[in-house]
N, C-alpha and C positions, 0 to 999 in steps of 0.2 A: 284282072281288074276287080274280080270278085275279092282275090286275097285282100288286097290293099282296101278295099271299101269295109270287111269285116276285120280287118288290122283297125282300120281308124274308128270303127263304132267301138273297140274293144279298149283303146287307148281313153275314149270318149269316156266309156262307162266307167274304168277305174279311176278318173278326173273327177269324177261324178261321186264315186264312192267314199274318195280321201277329202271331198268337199264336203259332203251331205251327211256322212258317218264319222270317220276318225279324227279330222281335225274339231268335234262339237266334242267327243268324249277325252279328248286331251285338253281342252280346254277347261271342261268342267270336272277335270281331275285338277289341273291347276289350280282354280276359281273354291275348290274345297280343300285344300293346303293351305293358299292363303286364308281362306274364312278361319281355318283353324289357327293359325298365327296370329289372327286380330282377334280372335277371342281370346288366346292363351294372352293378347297383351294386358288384358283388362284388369288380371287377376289381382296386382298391386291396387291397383286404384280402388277394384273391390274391397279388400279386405282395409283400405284404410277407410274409407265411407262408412264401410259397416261397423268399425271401431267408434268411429266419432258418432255414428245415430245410434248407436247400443248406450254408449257414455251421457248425450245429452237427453235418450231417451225420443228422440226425434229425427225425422230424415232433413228436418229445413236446416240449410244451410251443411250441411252434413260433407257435400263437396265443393264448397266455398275455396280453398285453397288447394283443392287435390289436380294434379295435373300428368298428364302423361305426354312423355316425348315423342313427337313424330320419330318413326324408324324409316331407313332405307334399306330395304330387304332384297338383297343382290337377288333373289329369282321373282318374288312379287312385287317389288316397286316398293313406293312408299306407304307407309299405313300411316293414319293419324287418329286418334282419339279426340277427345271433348268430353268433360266431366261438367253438367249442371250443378249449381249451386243444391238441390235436392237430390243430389246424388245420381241421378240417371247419368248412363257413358252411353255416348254413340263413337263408334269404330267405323274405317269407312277406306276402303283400296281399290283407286279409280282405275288401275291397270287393268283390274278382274271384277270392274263394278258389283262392288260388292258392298254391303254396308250390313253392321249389326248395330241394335239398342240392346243394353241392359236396364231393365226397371228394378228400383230397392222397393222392398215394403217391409215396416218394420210392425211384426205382431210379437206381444208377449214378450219383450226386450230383445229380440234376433232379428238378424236384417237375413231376408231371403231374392234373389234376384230371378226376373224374370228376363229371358232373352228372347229375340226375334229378328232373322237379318233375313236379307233379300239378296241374290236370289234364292230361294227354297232349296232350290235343289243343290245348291254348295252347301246348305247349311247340316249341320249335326242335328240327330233330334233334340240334342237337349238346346236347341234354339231355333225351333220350329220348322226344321228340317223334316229329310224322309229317313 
């Protein structure tokens, strides 16, 4: 009777373990692939934003026409972007609830970008990650 009662707390605990430990750290291995996927998608729509505010000397209207295609990403799902008419891009992958911004600021005729997505801890530091 004993075996079988510490067979079943032992089965318990490892339930316990692939619950509470390994299924959060494979997720958030995933959840930081995909953040990195929807950041690498930005890169076009960056450098063409920052073409046009460098040129007109201004961020208004700078991504007025810039657009990026929703992707289906056979292991994260879909990503989708959105580019403001002032150049801001939000990124954003409801699979791995994840979303990033990019902000333009243009000093001295160069556009530099600032990034910050959620959650933290998918993200890279250079987007206010760890």
């Amino acid at each position: 009777m004993r075996i079988g009662l510490l067979v079943v707390a032992a089965l318990a605990l490892a339930g316990f373990l692939l619950v509470a430990v390994v299924l959060p750290q494979k997720a958030g291995a995933e959840a930081k692939e995909a953040a990195q996927t929807l950041i690498a998608g930005v890169e076009p729509a960056q450098r063409q934003v920052g073409a046009t505010a460098e040129k007109a000397g201004s961020l208004a209207g700078s991504g007025k026409d810039v657009k990026i295609p929703a992707r289906n990403d056979p292991k994260h799902g879909e990503l989708k972007w959105l580019v403001s008419e002032g150049g801001a891009i939000r990124g954003w992958n409801e699979k791995n609830a994840i979303e990033v911004t990019f902000m333009p600021a243009l000093q001295g005729g160069k556009t530099s970008w600032t990034c910050r997505g959620y959650p933290v801890i998918a993200m890279p530091a250079s987007c206010g990650g760890h």
